[in-house]
mmCIF file as Biopython writes it, N, C-alpha, C and O atoms, coordinates in Angstrom:
data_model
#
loop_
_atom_site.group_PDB
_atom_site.id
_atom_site.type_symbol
_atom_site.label_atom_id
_atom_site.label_alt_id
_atom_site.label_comp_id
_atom_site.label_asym_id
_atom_site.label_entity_id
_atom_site.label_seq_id
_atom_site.pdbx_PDB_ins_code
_atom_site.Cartn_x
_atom_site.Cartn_y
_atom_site.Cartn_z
_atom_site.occupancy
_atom_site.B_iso_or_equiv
_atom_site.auth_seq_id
_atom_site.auth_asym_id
_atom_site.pdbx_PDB_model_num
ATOM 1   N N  . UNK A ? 1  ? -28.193 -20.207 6.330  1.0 0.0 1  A 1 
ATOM 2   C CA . UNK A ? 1  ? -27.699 -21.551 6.513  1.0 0.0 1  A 1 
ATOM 3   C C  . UNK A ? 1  ? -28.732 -22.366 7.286  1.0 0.0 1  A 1 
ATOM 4   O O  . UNK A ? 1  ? -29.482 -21.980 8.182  1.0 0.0 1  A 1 
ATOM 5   N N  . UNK A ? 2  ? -28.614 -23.521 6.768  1.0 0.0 2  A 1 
ATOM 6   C CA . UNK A ? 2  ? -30.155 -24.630 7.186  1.0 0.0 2  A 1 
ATOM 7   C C  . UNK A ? 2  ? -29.568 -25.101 8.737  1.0 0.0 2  A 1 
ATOM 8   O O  . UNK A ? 2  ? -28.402 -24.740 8.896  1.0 0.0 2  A 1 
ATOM 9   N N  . UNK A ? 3  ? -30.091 -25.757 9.777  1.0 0.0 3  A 1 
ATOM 10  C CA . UNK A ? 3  ? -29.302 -27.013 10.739 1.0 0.0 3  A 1 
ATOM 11  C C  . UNK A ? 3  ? -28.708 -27.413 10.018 1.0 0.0 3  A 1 
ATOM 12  O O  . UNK A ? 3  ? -27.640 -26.807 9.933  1.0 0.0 3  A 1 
ATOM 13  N N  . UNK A ? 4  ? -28.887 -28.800 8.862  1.0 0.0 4  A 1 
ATOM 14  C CA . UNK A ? 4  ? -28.400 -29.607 8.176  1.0 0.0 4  A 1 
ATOM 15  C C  . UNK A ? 4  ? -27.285 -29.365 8.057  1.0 0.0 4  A 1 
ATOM 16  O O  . UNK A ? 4  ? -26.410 -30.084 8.538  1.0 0.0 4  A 1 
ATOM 17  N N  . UNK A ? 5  ? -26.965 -27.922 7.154  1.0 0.0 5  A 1 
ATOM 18  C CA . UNK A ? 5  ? -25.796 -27.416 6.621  1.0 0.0 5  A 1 
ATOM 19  C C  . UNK A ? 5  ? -24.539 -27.049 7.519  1.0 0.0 5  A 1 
ATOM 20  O O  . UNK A ? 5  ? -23.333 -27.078 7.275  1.0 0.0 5  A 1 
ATOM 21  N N  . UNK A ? 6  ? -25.209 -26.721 8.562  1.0 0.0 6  A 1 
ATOM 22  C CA . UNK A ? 6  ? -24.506 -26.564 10.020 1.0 0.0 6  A 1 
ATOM 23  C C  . UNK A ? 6  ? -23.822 -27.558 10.906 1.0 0.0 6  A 1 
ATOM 24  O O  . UNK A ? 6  ? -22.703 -27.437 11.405 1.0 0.0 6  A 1 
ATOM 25  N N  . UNK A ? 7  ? -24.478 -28.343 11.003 1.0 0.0 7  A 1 
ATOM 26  C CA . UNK A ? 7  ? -24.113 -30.204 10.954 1.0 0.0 7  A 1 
ATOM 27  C C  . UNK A ? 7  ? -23.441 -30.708 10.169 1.0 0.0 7  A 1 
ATOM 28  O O  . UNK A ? 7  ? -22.498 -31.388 10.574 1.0 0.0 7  A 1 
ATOM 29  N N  . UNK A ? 8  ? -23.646 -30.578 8.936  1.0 0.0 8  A 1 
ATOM 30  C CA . UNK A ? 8  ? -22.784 -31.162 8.348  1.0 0.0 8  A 1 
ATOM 31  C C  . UNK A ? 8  ? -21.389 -30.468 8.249  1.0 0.0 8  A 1 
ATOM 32  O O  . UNK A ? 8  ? -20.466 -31.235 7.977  1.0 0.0 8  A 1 
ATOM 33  N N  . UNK A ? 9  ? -20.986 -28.795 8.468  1.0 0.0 9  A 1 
ATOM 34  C CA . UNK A ? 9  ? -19.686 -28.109 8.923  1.0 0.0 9  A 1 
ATOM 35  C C  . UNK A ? 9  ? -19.150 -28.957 9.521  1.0 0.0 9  A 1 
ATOM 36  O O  . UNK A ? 9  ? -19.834 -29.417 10.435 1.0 0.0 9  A 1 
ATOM 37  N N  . UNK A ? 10 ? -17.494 -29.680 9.305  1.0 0.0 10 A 1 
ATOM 38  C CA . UNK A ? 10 ? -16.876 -30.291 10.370 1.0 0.0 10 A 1 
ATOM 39  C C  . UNK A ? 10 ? -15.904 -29.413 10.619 1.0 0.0 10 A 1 
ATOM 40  O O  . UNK A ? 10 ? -15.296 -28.690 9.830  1.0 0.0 10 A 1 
ATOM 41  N N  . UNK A ? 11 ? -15.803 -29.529 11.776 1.0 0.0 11 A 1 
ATOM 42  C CA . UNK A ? 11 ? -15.065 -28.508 13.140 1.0 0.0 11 A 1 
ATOM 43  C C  . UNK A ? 11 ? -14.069 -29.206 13.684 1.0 0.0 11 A 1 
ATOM 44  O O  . UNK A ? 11 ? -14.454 -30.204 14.293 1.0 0.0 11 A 1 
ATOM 45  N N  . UNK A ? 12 ? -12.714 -28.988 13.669 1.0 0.0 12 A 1 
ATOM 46  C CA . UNK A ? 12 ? -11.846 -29.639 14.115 1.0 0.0 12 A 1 
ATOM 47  C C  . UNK A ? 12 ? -11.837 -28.503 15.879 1.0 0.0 12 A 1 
ATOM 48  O O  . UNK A ? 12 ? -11.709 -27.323 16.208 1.0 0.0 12 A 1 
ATOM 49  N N  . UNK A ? 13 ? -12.017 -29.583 16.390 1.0 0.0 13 A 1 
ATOM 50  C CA . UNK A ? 13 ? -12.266 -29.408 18.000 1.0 0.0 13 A 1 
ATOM 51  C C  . UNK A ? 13 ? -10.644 -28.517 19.138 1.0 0.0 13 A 1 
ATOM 52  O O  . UNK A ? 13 ? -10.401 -27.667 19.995 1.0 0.0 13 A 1 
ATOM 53  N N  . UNK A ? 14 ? -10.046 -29.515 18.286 1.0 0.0 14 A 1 
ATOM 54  C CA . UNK A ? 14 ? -8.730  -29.171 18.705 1.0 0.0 14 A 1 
ATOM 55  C C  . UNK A ? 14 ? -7.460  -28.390 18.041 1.0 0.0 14 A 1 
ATOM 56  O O  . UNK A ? 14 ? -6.296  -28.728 18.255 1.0 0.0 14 A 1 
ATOM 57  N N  . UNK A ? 15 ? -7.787  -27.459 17.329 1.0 0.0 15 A 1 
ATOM 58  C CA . UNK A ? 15 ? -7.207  -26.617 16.450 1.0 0.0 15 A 1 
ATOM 59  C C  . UNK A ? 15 ? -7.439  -25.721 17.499 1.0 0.0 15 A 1 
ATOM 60  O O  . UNK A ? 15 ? -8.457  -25.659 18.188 1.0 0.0 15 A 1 
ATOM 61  N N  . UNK A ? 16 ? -6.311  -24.948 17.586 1.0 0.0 16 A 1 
ATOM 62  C CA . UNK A ? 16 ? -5.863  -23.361 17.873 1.0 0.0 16 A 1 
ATOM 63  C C  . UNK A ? 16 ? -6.598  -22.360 17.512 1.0 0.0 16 A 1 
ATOM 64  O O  . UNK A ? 16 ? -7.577  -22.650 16.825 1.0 0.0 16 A 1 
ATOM 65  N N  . UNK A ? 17 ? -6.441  -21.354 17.746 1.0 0.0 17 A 1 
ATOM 66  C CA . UNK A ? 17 ? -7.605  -20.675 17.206 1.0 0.0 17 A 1 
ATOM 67  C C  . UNK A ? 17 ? -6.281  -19.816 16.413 1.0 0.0 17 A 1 
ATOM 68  O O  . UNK A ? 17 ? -5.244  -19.592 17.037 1.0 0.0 17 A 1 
ATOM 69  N N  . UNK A ? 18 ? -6.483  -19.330 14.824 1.0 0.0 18 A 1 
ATOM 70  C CA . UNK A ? 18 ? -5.972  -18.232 14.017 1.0 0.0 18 A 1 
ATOM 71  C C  . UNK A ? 18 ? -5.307  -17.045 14.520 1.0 0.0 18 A 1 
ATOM 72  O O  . UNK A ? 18 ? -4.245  -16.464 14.296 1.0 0.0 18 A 1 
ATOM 73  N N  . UNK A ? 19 ? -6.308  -16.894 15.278 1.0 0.0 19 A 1 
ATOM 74  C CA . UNK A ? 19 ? -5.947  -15.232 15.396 1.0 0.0 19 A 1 
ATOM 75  C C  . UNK A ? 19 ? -7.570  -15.136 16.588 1.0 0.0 19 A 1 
ATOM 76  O O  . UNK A ? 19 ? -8.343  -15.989 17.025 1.0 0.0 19 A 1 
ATOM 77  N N  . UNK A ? 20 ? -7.466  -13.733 16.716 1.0 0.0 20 A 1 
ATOM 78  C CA . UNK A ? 20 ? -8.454  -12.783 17.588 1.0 0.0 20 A 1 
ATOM 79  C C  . UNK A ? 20 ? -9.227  -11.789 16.604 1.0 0.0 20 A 1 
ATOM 80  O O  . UNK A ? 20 ? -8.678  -11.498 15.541 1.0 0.0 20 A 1 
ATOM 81  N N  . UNK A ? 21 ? -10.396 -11.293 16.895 1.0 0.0 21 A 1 
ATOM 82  C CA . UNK A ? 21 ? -11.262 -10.217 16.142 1.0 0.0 21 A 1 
ATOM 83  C C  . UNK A ? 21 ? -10.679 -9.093  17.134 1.0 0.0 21 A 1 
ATOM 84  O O  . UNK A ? 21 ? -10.507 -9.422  18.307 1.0 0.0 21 A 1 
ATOM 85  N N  . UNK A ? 22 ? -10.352 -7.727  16.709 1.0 0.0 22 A 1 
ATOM 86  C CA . UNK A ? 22 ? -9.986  -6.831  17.645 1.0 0.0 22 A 1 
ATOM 87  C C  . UNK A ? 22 ? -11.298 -6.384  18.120 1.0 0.0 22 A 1 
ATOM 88  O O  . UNK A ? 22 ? -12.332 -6.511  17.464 1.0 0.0 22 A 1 
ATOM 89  N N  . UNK A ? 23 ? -11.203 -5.765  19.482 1.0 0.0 23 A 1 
ATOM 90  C CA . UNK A ? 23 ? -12.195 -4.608  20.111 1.0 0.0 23 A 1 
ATOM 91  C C  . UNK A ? 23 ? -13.046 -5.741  20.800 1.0 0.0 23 A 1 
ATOM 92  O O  . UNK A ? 23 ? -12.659 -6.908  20.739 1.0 0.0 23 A 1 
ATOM 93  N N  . UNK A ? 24 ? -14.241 -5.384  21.476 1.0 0.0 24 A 1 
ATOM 94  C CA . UNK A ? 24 ? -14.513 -6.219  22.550 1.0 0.0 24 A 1 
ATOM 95  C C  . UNK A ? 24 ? -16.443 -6.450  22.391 1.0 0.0 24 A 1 
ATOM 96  O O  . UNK A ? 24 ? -17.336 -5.759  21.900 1.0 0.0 24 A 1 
ATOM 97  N N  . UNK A ? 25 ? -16.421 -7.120  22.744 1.0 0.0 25 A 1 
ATOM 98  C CA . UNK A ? 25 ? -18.039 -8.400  22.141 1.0 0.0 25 A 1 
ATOM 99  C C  . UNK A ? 25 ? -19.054 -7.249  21.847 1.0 0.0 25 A 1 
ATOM 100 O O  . UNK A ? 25 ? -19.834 -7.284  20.895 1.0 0.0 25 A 1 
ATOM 101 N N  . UNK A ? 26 ? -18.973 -6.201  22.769 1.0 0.0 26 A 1 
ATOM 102 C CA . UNK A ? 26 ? -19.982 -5.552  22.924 1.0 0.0 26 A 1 
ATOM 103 C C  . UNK A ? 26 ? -20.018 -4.323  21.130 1.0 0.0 26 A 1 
ATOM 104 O O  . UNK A ? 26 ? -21.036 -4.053  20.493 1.0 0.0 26 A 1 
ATOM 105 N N  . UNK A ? 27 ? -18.649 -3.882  20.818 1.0 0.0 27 A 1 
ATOM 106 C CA . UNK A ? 27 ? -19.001 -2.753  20.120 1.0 0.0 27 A 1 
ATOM 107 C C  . UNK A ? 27 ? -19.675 -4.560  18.861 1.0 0.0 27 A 1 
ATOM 108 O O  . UNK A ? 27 ? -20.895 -4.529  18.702 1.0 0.0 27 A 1 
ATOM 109 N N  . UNK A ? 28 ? -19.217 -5.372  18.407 1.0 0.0 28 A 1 
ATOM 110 C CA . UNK A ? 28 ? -19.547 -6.417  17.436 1.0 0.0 28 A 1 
ATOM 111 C C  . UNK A ? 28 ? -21.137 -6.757  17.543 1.0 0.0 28 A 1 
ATOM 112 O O  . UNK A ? 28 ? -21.867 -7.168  16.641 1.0 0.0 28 A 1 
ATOM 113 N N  . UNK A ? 29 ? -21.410 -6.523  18.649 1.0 0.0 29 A 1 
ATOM 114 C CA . UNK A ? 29 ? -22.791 -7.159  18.463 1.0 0.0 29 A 1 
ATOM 115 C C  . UNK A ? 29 ? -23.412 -5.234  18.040 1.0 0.0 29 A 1 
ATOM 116 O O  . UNK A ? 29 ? -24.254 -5.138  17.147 1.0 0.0 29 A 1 
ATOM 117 N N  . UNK A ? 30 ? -23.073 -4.327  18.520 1.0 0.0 30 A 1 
ATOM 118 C CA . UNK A ? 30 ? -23.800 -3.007  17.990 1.0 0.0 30 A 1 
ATOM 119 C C  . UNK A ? 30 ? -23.421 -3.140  16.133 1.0 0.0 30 A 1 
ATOM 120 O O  . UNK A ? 30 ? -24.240 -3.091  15.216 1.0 0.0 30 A 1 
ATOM 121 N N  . UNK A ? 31 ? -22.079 -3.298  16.051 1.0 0.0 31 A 1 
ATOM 122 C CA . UNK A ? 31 ? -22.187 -3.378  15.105 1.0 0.0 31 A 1 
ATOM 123 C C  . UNK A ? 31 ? -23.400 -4.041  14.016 1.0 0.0 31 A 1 
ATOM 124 O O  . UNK A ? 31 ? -24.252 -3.499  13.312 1.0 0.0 31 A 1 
ATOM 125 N N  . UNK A ? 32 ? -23.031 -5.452  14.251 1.0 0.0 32 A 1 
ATOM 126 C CA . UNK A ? 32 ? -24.020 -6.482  13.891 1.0 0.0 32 A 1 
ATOM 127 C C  . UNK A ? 32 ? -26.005 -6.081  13.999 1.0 0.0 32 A 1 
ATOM 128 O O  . UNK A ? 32 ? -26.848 -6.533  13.225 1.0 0.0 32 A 1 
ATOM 129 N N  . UNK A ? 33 ? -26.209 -5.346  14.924 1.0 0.0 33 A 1 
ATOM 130 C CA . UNK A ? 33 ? -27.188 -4.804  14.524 1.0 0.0 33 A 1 
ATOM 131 C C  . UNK A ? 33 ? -27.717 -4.076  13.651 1.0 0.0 33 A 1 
ATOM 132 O O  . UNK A ? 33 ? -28.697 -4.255  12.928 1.0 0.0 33 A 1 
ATOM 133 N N  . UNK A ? 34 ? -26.808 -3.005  13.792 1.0 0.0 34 A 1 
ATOM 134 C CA . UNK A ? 34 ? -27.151 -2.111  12.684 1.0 0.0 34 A 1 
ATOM 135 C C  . UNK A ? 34 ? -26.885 -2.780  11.088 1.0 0.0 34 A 1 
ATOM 136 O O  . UNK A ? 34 ? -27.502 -2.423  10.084 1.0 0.0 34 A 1 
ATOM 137 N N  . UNK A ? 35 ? -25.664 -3.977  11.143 1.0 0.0 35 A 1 
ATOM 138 C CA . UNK A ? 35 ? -26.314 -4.576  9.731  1.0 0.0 35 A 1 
ATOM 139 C C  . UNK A ? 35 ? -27.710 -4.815  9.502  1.0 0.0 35 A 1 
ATOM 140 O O  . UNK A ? 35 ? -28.431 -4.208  8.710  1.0 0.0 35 A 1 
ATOM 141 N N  . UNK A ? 36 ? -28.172 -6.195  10.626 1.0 0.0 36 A 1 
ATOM 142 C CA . UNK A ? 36 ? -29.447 -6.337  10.710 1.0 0.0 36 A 1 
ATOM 143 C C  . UNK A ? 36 ? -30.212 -5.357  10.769 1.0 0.0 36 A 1 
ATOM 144 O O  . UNK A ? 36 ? -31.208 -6.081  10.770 1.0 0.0 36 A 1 
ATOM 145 N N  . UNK A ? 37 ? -30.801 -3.973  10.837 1.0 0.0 37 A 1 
ATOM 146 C CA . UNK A ? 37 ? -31.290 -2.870  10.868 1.0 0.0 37 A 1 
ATOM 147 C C  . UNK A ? 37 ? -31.579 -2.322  9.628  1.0 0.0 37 A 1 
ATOM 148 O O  . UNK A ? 37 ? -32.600 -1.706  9.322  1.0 0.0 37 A 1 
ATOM 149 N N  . UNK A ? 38 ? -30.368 -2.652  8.748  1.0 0.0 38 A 1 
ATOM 150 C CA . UNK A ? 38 ? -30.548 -1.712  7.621  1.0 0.0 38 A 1 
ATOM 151 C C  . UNK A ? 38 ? -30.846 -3.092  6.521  1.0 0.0 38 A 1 
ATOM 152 O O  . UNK A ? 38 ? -31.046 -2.703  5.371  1.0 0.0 38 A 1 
ATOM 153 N N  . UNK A ? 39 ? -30.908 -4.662  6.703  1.0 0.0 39 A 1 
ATOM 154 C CA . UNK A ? 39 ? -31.326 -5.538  5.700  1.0 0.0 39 A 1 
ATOM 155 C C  . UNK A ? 39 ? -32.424 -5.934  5.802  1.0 0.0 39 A 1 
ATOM 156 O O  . UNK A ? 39 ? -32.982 -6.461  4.840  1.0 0.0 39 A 1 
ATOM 157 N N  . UNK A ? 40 ? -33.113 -5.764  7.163  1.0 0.0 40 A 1 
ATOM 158 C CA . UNK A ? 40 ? -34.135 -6.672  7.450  1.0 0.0 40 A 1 
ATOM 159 C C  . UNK A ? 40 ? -35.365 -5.283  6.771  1.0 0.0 40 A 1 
ATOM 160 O O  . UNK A ? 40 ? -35.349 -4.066  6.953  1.0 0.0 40 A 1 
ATOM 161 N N  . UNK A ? 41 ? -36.294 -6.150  5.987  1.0 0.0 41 A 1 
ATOM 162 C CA . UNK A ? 41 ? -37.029 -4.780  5.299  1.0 0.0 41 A 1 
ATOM 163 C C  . UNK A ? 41 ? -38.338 -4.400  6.775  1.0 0.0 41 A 1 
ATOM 164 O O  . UNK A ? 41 ? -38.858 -5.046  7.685  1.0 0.0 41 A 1 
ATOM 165 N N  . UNK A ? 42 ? -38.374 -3.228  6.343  1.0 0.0 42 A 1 
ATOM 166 C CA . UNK A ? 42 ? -39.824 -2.681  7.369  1.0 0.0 42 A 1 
ATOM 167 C C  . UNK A ? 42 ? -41.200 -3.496  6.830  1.0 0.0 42 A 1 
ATOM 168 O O  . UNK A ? 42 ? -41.646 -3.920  5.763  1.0 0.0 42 A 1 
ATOM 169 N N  . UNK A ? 43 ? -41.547 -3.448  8.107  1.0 0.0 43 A 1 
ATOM 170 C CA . UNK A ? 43 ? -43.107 -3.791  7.765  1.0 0.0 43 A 1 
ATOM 171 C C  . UNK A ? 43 ? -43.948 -2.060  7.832  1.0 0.0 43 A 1 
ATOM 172 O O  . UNK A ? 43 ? -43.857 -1.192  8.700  1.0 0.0 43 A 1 
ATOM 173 N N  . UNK A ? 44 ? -44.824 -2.079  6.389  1.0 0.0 44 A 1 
ATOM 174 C CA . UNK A ? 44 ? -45.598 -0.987  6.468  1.0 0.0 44 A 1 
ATOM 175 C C  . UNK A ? 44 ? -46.789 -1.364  7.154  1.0 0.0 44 A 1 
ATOM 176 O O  . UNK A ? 44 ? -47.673 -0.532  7.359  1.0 0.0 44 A 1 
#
C-alpha cells in the first residue's frame, strides 16, 4: 500500500472498536515475523 492509498482510507474516528485480536502484542509481532522471514527472499 502507497501513502496516497493510506490517505485516502477514511477512518471513522469515533466508531467503537468490533471486537479484540486474542493473545497479547508480543506473541503477534513473533508471529508477524516469521511471516516476514519466510516472504522476504534471501540475498545470495
Amino acid at each position: 500500500m502507497t501513502a496516497a492509498a493510506i490517505l485516502a482510507f477514511n477512518v471513522d474516528e469515533k466508531r467503537e472498536p468490533r471486537g479484540r485480536i486474542p493473545g497479547n502484542h508480543g506473541i503477534w509481532v513473533g508471529i508477524t515475523c516469521e511471516f516476514v522471514e519466510f516472504l522476504v527472499p534471501k540475498r545470495t
